[in-house]
C-alpha positions in Angstrom: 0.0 0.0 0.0 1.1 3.8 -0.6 1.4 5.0 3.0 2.2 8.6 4.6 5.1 7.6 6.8 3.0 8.7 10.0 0.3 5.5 8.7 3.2 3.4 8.1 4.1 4.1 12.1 0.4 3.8 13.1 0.7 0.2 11.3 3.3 -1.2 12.3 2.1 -1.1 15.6 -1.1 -2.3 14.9 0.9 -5.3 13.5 2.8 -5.2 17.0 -0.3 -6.0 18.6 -0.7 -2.7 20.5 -3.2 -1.9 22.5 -3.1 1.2 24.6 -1.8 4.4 23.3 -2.1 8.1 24.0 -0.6 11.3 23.1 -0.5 15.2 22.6 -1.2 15.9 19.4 2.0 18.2 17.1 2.7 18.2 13.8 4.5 16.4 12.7 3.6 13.6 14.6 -0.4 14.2 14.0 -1.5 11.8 11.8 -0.5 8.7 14.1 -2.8 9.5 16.9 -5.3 10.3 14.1 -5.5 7.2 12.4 -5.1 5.7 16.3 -8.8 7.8 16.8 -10.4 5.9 13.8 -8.9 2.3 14.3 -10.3 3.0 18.1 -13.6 3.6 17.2 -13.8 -0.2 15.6 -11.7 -2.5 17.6 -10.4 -3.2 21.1 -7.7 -0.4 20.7 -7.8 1.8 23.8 -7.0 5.8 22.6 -6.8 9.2 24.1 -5.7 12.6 23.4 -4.2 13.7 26.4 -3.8 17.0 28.4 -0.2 17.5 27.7 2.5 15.1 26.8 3.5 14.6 30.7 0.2 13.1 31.3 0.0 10.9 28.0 3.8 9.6 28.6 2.5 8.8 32.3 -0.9 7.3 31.6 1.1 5.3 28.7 3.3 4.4 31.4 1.0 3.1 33.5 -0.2 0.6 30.9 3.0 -0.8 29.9 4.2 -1.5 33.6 1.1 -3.8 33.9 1.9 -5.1 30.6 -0.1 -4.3 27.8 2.0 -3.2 24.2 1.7 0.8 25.1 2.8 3.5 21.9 3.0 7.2 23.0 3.0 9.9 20.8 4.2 13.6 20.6 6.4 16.0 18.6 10.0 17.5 19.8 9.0 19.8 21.9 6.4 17.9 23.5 9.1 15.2 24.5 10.5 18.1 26.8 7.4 18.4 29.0 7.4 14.6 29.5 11.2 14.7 30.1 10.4 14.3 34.2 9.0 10.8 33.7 10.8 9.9 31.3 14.3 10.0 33.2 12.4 8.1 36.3 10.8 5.3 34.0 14.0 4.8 32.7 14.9 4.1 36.2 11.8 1.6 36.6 11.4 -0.4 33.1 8.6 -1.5 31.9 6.9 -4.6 31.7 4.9 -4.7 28.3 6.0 -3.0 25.1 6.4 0.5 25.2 7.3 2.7 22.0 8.0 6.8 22.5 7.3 8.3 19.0 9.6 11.9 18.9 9.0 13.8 15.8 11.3 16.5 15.0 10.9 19.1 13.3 14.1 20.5 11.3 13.9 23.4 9.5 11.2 24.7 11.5 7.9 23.6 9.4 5.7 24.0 12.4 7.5 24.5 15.6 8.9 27.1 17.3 12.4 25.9 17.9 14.4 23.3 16.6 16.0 20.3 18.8 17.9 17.8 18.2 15.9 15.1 20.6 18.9 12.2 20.3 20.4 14.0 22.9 17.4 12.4 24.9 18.4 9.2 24.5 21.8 9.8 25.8 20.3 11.6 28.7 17.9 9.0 29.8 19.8 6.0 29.1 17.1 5.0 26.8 17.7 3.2 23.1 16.6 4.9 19.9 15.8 3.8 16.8 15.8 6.0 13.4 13.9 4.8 10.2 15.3 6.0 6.7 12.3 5.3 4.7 8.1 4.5 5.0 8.8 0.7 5.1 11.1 1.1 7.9 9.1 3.3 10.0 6.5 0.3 10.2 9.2 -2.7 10.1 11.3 -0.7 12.9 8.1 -0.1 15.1 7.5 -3.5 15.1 11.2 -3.9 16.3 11.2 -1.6 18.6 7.7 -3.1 20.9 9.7 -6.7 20.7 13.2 -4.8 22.0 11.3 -3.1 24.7 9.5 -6.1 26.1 13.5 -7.8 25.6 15.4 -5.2 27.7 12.3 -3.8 29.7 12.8 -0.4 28.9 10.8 2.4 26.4 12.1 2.6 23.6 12.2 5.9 21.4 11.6 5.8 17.9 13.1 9.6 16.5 11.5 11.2 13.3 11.4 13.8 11.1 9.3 15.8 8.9 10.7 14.9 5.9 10.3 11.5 6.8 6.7 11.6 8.5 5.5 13.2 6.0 6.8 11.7 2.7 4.8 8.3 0.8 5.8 5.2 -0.2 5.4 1.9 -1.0 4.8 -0.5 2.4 4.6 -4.1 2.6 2.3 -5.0 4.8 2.3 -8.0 7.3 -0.2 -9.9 9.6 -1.8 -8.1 12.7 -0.7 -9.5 15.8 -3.4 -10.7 18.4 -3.9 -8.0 20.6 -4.2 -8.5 25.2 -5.8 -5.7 26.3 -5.5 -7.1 29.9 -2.7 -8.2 31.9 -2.1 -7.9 36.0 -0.1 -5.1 37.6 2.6 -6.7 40.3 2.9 -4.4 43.1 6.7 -4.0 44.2 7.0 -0.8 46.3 11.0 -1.2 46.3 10.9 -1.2 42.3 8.2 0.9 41.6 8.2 3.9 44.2 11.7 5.7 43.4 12.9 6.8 46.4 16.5 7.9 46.8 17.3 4.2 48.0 15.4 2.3 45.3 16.7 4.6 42.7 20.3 4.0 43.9 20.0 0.2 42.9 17.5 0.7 39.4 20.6 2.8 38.3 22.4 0.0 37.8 19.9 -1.8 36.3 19.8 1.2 33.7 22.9 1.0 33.0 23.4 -3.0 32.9 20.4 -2.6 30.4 22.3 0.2 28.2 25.0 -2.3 27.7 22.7 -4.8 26.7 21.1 -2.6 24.3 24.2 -1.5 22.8 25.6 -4.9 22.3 22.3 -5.3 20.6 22.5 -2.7 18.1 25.5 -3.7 16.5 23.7 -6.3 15.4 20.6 -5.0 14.0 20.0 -5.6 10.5 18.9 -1.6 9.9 22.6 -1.2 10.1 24.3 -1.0 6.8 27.5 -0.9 5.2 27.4 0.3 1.5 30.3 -0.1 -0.9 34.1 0.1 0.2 36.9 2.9 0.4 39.1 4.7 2.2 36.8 7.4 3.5 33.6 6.7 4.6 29.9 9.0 4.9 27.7 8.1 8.3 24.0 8.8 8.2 21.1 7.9 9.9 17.4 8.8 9.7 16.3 10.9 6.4 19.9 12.3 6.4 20.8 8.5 4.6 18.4 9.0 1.3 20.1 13.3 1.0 23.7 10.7 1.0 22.2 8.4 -1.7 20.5 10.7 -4.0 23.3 12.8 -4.2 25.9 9.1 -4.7 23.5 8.0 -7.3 22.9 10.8 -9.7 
């Protein structure tokens, strides 16, 4: 199917078997939750726009620590109003799946400042995945609700506008049965972060970073093109600027 790269996100989810999410609506990350609002209206999917992206990242969190496949949404900016949970439930894990969609915005389309959000991931400990093209941005959120379950942390999936926003072709795959009900386990010396817990979920964090590091060397998104003595690095939309300008 010819998907906007937001569907091909909302998707791949849906083929993840999610079943809770909740955001703050920004452009450019809009036309997830939107798509999220119709499928909701039909199936067991449970959606809500949110007061602000501190609430939605919390409520989200809330569903993924009793286990349910949990996808929160928001744009750059957004991600810095839910940055005080964030760092915390880094701390804690998760139980079920738990994707963070970050869409920034370069260039400024539709925002009032530009960031550059990977710095989030460094800060928080957290891993972060960056599509290069529509297919990816379903395939990878797939990826990203199994890794999350695997190393019990959110994982972030980073965007752009060029990339939300562009079309292309999308295999599509089978949808994954969805739970929409799973038991919270009550752990007061895991869950409540007080200065004592905290000291000992620290590190667990980082015992999980190097876990997801050793992991990402081995992802297949990884890709090393031709040979030579020099070399170009690129991630995220940055990779197809590298190509077009290699292949004309």
């Amino acid at each position: 199917m010819l998907l906007l790269g937001n569907e091909a996100i909302a998707r791949g989810a849906l083929e993840a078997g999610v079943a809770f999410a909740t955001c703050y609506p920004g452009t450019p990350s809009s036309e997830i939750p939107e798509n999220f609002f119709k499928i909701s209206q039909e199936s067991d999917l449970y959606f809500e726009y949110s007061t602000n992206e501190k609430v939605a990242l919390e409520v989200g969190a809330g569903s993924a620590i009793a286990g349910l496949r949990t996808m929160v949404t928001m744009k750059h900016v957004g991600l810095n109003v839910a940055a005080d949970p964030l760092m915390t439930l880094a701390y804690t894990g998760i139980k079920g799946g738990m994707v963070i969609i970050n869409a920034d915005d370069p260039s400024l389309f539709s925002s009032q400042n530009e960031q550059d959000n990977r710095y989030y991931a460094r800060l928080s400990g957290l891993p972060m995945l960056e599509p290069t093209n529509v297919q990816e941005m379903k395939d990878m959120t797939i990826a990203a609700f199994d890794l999350s379950e695997e190393l019990g942390l959110p994982v972030i999936i980073r965007t752009t506008t060029r990339l939300n926003h562009i079309r292309g072709d999308v295999l599509l795959g089978e949808l994954k049965p969805v739970k929409t009900k799973d038991t919270f386990e009550k752990k007061p010396f895991h869950w409540v972060c007080v200065p004592a817990v905290s000291r000992n979920l620290h590190k667990l964090l980082l015992e999980r970073y190097d876990k997801s590091a050793e992991k990402s060397d081995n992802l297949p998104y990884n890709q090393i093109i031709g040979d030579g003595k020099w070399g170009i690095v690129a991630n995220g939309v940055s990779f197809n600027y590298v190509m077009g300008y290699l292949t004309r």
